[in-house]
C-alpha positions in Angstrom: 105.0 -20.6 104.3 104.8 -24.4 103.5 101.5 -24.7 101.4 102.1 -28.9 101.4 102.4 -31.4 104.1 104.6 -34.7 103.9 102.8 -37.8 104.9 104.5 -40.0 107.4 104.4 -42.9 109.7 104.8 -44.5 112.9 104.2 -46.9 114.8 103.6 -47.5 118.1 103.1 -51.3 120.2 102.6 -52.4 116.5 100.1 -49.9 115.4 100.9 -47.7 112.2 100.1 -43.9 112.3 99.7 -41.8 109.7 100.5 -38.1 110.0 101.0 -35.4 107.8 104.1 -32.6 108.5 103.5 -28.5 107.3 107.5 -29.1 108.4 106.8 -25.5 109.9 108.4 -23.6 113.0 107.6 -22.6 116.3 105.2 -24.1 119.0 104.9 -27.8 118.5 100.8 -28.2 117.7 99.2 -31.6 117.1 95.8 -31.5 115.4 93.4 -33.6 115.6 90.2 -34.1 113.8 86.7 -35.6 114.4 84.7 -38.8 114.6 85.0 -40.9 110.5 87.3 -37.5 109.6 90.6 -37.6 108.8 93.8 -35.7 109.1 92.8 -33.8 105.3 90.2 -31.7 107.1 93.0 -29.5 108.1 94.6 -29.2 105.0 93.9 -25.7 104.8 94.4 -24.6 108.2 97.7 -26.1 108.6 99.8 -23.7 106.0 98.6 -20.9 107.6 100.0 -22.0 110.7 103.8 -22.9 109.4 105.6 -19.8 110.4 104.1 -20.2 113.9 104.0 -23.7 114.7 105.9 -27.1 114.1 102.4 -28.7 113.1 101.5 -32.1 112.5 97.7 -33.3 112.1 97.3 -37.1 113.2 94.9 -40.0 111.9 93.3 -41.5 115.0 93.2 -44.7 115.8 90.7 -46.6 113.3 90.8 -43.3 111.1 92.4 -42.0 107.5 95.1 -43.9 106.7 96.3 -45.3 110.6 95.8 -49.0 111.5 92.4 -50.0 112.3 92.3 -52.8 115.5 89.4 -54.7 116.6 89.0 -52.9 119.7 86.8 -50.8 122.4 88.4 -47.6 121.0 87.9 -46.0 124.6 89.5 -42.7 125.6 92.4 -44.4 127.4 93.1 -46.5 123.8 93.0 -43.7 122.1 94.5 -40.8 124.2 96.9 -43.1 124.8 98.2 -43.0 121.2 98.2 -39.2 121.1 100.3 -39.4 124.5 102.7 -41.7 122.6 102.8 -40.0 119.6 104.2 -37.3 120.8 106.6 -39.1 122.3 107.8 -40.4 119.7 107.7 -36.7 117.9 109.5 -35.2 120.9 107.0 -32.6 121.4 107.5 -31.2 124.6 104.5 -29.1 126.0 102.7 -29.1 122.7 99.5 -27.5 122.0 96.6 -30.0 121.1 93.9 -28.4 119.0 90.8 -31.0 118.7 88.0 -30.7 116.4 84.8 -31.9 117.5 85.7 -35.9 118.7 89.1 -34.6 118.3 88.3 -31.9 121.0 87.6 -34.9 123.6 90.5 -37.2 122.8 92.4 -33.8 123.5 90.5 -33.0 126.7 91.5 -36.4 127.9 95.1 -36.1 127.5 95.1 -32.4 128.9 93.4 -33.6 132.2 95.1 -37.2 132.1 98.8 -36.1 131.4 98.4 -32.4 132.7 102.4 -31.9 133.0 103.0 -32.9 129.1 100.6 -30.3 127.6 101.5 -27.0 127.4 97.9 -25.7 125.4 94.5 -26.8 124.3 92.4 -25.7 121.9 88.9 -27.2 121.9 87.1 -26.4 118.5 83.2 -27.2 118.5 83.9 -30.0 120.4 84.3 -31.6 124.4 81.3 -29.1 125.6 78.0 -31.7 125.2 77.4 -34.0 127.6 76.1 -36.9 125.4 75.4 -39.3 128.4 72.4 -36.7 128.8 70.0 -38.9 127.1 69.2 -42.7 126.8 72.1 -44.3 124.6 69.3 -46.1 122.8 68.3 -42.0 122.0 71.9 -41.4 121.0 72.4 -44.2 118.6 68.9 -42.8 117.3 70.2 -39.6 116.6 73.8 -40.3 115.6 74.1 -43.5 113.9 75.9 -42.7 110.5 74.0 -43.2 107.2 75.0 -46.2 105.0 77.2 -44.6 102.7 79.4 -48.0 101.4 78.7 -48.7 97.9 77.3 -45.4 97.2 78.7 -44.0 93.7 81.3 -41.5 94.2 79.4 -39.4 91.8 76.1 -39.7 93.7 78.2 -38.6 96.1 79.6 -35.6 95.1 76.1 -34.2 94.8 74.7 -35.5 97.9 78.1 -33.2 99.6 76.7 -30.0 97.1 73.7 -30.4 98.3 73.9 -30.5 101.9 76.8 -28.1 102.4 76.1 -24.2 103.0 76.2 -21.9 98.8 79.3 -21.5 98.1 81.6 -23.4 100.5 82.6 -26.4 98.4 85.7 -26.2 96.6 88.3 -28.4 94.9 90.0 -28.3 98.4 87.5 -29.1 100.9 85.7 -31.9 98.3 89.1 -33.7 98.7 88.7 -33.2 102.7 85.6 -34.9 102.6 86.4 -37.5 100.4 89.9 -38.5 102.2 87.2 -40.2 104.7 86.4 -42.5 102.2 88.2 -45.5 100.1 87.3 -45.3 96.4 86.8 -49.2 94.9 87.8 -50.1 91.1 83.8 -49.5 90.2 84.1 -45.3 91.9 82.4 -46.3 94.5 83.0 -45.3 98.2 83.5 -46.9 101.2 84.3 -45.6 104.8 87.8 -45.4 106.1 86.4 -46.0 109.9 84.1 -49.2 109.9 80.6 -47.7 111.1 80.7 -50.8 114.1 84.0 -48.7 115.1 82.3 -45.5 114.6 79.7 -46.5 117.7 82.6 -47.8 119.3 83.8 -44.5 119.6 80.0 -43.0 119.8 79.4 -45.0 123.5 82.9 -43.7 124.7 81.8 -39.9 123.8 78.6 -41.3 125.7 80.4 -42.6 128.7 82.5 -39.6 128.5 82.0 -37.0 132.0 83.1 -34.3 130.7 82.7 -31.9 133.9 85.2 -34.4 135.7 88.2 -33.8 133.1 87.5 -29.8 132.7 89.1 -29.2 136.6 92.1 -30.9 135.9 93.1 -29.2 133.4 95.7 -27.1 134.0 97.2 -25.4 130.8 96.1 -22.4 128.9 92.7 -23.1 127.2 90.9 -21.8 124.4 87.3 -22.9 123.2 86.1 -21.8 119.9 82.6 -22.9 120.0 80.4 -22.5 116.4 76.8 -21.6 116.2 74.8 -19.6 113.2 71.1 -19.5 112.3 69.5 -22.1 111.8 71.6 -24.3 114.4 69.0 -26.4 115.9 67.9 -25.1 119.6 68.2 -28.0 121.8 71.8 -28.9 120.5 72.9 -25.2 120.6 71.7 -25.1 124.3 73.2 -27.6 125.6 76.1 -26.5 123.6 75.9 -23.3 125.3 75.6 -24.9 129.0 78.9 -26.9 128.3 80.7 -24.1 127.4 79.5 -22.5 130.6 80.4 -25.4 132.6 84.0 -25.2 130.9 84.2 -21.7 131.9 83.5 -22.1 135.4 85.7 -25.7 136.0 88.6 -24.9 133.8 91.5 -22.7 135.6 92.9 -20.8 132.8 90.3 -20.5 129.6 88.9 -18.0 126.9 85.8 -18.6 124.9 86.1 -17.6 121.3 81.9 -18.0 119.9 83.1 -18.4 115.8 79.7 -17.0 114.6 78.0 -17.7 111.4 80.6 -20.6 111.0 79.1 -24.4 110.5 80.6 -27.4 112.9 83.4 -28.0 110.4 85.0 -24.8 110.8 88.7 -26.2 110.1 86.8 -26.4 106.4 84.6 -23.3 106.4 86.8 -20.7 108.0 89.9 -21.6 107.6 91.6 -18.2 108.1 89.8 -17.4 111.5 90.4 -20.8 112.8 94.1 -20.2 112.0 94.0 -16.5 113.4 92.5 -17.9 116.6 95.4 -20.4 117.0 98.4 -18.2 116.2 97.0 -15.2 118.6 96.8 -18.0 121.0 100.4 -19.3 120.3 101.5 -15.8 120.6 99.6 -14.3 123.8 98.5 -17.7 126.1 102.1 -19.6 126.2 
């Protein structure tokens, strides 16, 4: 089992990508993770996956360690990276696994480029339909904190503190932190410019997610989290995309990962790779 990726590059219309390789076998499976994460957040999801799946995980576009243009950072900018990407990968029929923002840059290629995928796998992510309240509401709600500058110490307990007893180790600190450049003085400073991170926020916004779910036509799997405590309105409407999904999509299975937090790539690592390989195995 390869326990450690290599990081590479390429580039595409003179944009650097970063990825990392598990340099496994089997099904070729991008990953890709969500909005101001990087590729690091499935560092320990990956190796489990090497003996079923040639698996790469990708930075985004403005994200990790990948170029960062001045630019709209819409879904066709975007998912027209991943499209090129694997292109130049060669992955034919790949399975795309999202997480969260990753889920609906994933979406978008499945229903955009329907004959190139051959899986998706949607985790906690591509079910709410943000455009359901004002944008001024959104922005409200989901601006990012100002985290640039902060000491990378006062960080570290800021992360212990608002993370569930017992999840943070050496591992997933390191996920977390790979979103972040560390300056000379410790402290940090985001990888993904927060005027790029709303960028991205009004594209999710924009985003119809009922008229990309019918035109997807390869195997889908949806692995929705929820656990108590998850706050109602979010969880419902949660729960109403997922429905929606279930009805518009052509070939899907619902997987609820219970007691499991949004970042389950990080918290349950071994049943978000489970899910993956049984899908691998049984759906393609």
């Amino acid at each position: 089992m390869a326990q450690f990726a290599i990081d590479k590059t390429l580039t595409l219309d003179d944009l650097r990508f970063h990825y990392r390789d598990w340099n496994g076998h089997g099904w070729p499976t991008l990953l890709m993770h969500g909005l101001s994460s990087t590729s690091h957040i499935w560092d320990l999801v990956a190796p489990l996956l090497s003996d079923a799946a040639q698996t790469v995980a990708l930075d985004l576009r403005g994200h990790g360690r990948s170029d960062k243009p001045d630019c709209p950072y819409t879904f066709n900018e975007v998912g027209g990276d991943v499209v090129g990407v694997l292109d130049e990968l060669h992955f034919e029929h790949p399975v795309l696994v999202g997480h969260s923002y990753g889920a609906n840059v994933a979406l978008w290629v499945a229903a955009t480029h329907p004959e190139r995928i051959g899986g998706l796998i949607m985790i906690d992510g591509g079910l709410t339909n943000m455009g359901a309240i004002s944008w001024q509401d959104t922005l409200q709600r989901l601006t990012p904190p100002k985290l640039d500058g902060v000491p990378i110490d006062e960080f570290r307990e800021r992360i212990i503190q608002n993370t569930p007893q017992g999840l943070i180790s050496p591992a997933v600190e390191a996920s977390i932190l790979a979103n972040f450049e560390i300056d000379a003085e410790n402290r940090i400073h985001r990888r993904l410019p927060v005027e790029y991170h709303l960028r991205i926020l009004r594209a999710m916004w924009e985003q119809r997610l009922t008229d990309l779910y019918d035109k997807v036509t390869c195997p889908t799997l949806i692995l929705p989290t929820r656990r108590a405590g998850d706050e109602a309105h979010g969880l419902a409407e949660k729960e109403k995309g997922v429905a929606e999904a279930e009805r518009l999509i052509e070939d899907v299975e619902v997987v609820w990962l219970e007691d499991t937090i949004h970042d389950a790539p990080v918290h349950r690592p071994h049943l978000v790779a489970d899910e993956i390989k049984r899908f691998i195995k049984d759906r393609l």
